[in-house]
C-alpha positions, 0 to 999 in steps of 0.5 A: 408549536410545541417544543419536542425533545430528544430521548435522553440517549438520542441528545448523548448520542447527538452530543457525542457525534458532533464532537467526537465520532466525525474526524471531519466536519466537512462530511456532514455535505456527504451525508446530507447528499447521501441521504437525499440520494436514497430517498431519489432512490425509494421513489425510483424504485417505486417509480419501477412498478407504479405509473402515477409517480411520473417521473423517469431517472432523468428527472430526479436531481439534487440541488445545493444552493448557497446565499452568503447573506442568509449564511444558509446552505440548502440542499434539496432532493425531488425524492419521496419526501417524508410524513409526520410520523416519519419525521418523527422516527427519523429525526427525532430518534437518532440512529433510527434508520429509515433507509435500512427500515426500506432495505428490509422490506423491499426486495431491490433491483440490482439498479438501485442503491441505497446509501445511508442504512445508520440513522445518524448521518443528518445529525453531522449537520450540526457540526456546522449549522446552528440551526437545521432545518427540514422541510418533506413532502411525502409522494401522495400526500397533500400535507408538507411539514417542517421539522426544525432544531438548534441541537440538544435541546429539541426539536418542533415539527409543524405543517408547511407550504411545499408544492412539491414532494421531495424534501429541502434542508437548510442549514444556518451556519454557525459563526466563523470563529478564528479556528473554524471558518464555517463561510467556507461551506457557501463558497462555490470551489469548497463546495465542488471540492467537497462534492468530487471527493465525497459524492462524485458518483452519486447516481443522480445528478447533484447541480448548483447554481452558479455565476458566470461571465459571458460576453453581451449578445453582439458586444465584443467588450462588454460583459454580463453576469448569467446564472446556470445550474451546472452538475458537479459530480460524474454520477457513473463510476468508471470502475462500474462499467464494463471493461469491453467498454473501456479502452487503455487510455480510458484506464490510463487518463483516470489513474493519472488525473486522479494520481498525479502522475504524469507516467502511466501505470505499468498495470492495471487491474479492474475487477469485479468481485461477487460472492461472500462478499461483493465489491468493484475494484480497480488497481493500479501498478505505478510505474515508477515509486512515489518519491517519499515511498520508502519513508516513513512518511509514506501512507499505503492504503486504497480508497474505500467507497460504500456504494459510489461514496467516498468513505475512507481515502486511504485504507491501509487494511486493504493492502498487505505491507508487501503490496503497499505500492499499489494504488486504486479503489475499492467499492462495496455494498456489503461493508459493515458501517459502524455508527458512521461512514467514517467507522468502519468495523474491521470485520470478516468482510473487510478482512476478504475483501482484502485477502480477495486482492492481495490474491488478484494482485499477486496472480496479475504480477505473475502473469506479467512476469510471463507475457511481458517480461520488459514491463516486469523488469521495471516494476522489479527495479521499482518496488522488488525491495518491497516485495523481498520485504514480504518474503522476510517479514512476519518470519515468512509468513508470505514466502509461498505466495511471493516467491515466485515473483523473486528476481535476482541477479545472477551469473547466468543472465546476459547482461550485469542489468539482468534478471532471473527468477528462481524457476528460471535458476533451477530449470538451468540446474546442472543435473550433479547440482545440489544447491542453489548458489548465491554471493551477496555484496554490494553490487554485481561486480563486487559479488561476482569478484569474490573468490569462492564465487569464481570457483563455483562458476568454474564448476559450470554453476550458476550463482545469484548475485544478491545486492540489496540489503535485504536479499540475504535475509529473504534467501535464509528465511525461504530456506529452500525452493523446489527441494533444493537448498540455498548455498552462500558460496561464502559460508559452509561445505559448498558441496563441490568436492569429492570424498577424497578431497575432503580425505586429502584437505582434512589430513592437510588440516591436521598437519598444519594444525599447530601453524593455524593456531599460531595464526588465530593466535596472532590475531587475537581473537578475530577469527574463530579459526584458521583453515585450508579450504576448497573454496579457493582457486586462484586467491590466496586467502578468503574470509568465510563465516560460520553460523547463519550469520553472514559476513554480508548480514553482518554489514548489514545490521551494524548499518541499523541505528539501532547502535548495537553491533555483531559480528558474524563468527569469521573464519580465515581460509587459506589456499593450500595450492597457493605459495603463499600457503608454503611461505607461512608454512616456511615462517612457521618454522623460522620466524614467528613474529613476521608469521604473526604480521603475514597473519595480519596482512592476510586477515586485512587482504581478506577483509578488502575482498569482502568488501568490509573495511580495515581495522587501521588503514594506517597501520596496514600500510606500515606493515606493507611497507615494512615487508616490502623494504626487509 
């Protein structure tokens, strides 16, 4: 029997797959059952057309069988088997494809699928196996033959004894080593591991013998060891059936036995998806966040399945960062493979597969967000921070598309634990508002506390009350919605006043121009100005900010640890109706130096409303002490 070898690039090819181009040696039983099931998949399609072949679906099957002694490992398809010459192009030239040599000639029926298109997923096998061997009979042919290799060095192809068409292929195993443990492919549970990740919805039923214990006919103590095959995949994809099919427990068991999530999703989305490109989809929306998932440990992505097989388990160019939490599965016929199942081209199809869902995702929360509002409100205390992260990341790239799902707090809900959106904001609008009014601290009552947002609630103004870090940063990267402005009531003209008072505060200014540099200089530098406002009604004294910087952003990023700090450029306003206004005024002209502790204290009372910390909480308290006591 002659030894044949392999072309120079085919043994470099071979060389480099086993080593380099599979991430994991368990696939090589993927593409072995793949590869089985396309060619189930030619003689069903010819079975279509041609009664001599016999045959219904029913009857085509995929068998593995496992002898721990021999250390073999068989798989074996009653599909259309192979000739001599087809042994030769399909194994003895690597990457040569058989199946998509089919696909090409043959116009297929929307039943039929066929898997393996590259011409290199058989070669996986030597990753575990020291020696591969195949033995094919064609349909129609009277001839079977035997292809055998141990790698690189070659392979030989002689005629063989085969009863059947179809084709059988044994792997010997290579010997366990103490970082690779080969025997574990002959175990019964790794076998039906690998199967149920790789291969569950292969078309066809892959069996395998298997061992139980069962209690002697009409003994109730003794016990005897039977053989059975037992089918180990569920052949049908769920997400393949008709959604008038599925019932929401159907939806809801599948997400959970797959998942491990005791909770059921808060939503569903199951769609299929023709076109430019083709592909199943089905999404879930958890109702509750994974404990690590705003770490950085957390991985985004969906399983990504080419024809019922399972490619890649977490693809995360399916999923935009705003969207991570969703979990789920994508199944296309139309992904551009590369030189393996494990490669995938990042190409125009993957790119629309995945702009097509972040599309349906987003119209599926809005839709949510209107026929069932409960639900919504606890996604939104779930992952709305992620959502308000897509608003702010890539310098707004996405504000368009999420805005509409932004929900805040705000003076206008009914409860503290309330939501609005910002449709909702501006149809509740005062018809004289022109701005879009938002206090930010760390939690409601604090936002709802600070002085300048009692004013504007006065006025008849809602204000959103912004809580999460990011909800700053969000608002000022939107810069506008529906036309109108956002307005934090901290910084800026808060645009309540009319002509004339901004006349009357402007010369109140200029009077008292020389008492509030005595004041700014008192305070050595830590505000850029000292001002009377009209942001205030009640207080005394506000701390507000000029520039895009806010007092709020400023806690924010000196949180970072990054290590460097900012700081916004802070202004101290003062109530010109207050008395305390007149007593500075008073000190101003009689006694400086306690001017320049009121300066102090008031700057320290300004920062305790923000919320910000003060500077020396033990000189503040002497100050206080010493005014109490003179």
């Amino acid at each position: 029997m002659e030894q044949k070898q392999f072309q120079a690039e085919s043994k470099r090819m071979l060389d480099l797959m086993i080593h380099s181009i599979y991430t994991h040696k368990e696939i090589f039983l993927r593409e072995l059952i793949s590869n089985a099931s396309d060619a189930i998949d030619k003689l069903y399609f010819r079975s279509l057309t041609d009664s001599s072949v016999g045959m219904k679906r029913e009857d085509f099957r995929i068998e593995i069988r496992a002898d721990k002694d021999a250390r073999t490992l068989t798989i074996t398809d009653n599909g259309i088997g192979m000739t001599a010459e087809e042994l030769e192009q399909n194994l003895g030239v690597i990457a040569h494809s058989g199946s998509r040599a089919f696909k090409t000639e043959n116009t297929l029926d929307e039943n039929t699928e066929i898997i393996g298109q590259f011409g290199v997923g058989f070669y996986s096998a030597f990753m575990v196996a020291k020696r591969v061997t195949v033995r094919t009979k064609a349909f129609d042919s009277d001839t079977a033959y035997e292809w055998q290799s141990e790698g690189v060095e070659g392979y030989t192809i002689d005629t063989c004894e085969k009863d059947t068409a179809g084709t059988e292929i044994v792997l010997e195993l290579l010997d366990d080593t103490d970082d690779e443990k080969y025997s574990e492919y002959l175990e019964e549970f790794r076998i039906r591991q690998l199967v149920k990740k790789y291969s569950d919805y292969i078309r066809f039923p892959v069996q395998m013998e298997i061992e139980r214990t069962q209690n002697k006919e009409g003994s109730e103590t003794e016990t005897e060891t039977v053989r059975e095959m037992a089918t180990l995949n569920s052949m049908t994809p769920m997400w393949k059936k008709n959604k008038t099919e599925l019932t929401e427990d159907d939806y809801t068991n599948f997400y959970q036995e797959k998942y491990f999530d005791y909770t059921a999703p808060l939503l569903h989305i199951h769609n299929r998806s023709e076109g430019t490109v083709t592909y199943n989809s089905l999404l879930y929306v958890p109702a509750r966040a994974p404990y690590d998932y705003y770490t950085k440990d957390f991985e985004k992505g969906l399983t990504l399945y080419a024809n019922g097989v399972m490619i890649m388990e977490k693809c995360g160019d399916l999923l935009p960062d705003h969207f991570s939490f969703v979990r789920g599965l994508v199944d296309s016929e139309d992904l551009s493979l590369n030189i393996s199942r494990e490669m995938l081209q990042h190409d125009r199809q993957l790119k629309l597969i995945a702009k097509s869902l972040e599309k349906s995702i987003k119209n599926e929360l809005a839709k949510l967000l209107k026929t069932d509002r409960e639900k919504y409100n606890a996604f939104w205390k779930a992952f709305g921070i992620q959502i308000k992260f897509g608003v702010y990341n890539g310098f707004g790239a996405n504000k368009e598309l999420l805005q509409d799902l932004l929900m805040f707090h705000s003076s206008g809900c009914d409860d503290a634990e309330g939501f609005t959106t910002l449709a909702e904001y501006v149809s509740r609008m005062r018809e004289e508002q022109k701005y879009i009014y938002y206090a930010a601290g760390e939690s409601v009552a604090r936002c709802a506390a600070l002085p300048a947002a009692e004013l504007v609630r006065d006025k008849g103004f809602e204000v959103l009350y912004l809580t999460e870090n990011v909800d700053e940063f969000a608002i000022q990267m939107l810069a506008k919605y529906q036309d109108k402005e956002f307005k934090n009531v901290s910084a800026g003209d808060l645009g309540l006043e009319s002509d004339e008072d901004k006349t009357a505060l402007e010369e109140k200014n200029n009077a008292a121009k020389d008492l509030f540099e005595e004041m700014q200089k008192a305070l050595n530098g830590k505000v850029k100005a000292v001002r009377l406002s009209g942001r205030l009604k009640n207080h005394a004294v506000c701390l507000s900010s000029d520039g895009n910087l806010s007092l709020e952003m400023e806690k924010v990023l000196n949180t970072m640890p990054t290590g460097e700090k900012v700081q916004a450029e802070r202004v101290l306003e003062l109530n010109p109706e207050h008395p305390v206004f007149a007593k500075l005024q008073q000190l101003y002209a009689d006694d400086k130096d306690k001017l320049a502790q009121y300066a102090d204290l008031l700057y320290q009372q300004a920062l305790l409303i923000e919320g910000m910390p003060v500077e020396d909480p033990v000189a503040l308290s002497k100050m206080i002490c010493d005014l109490m006591v003179q």
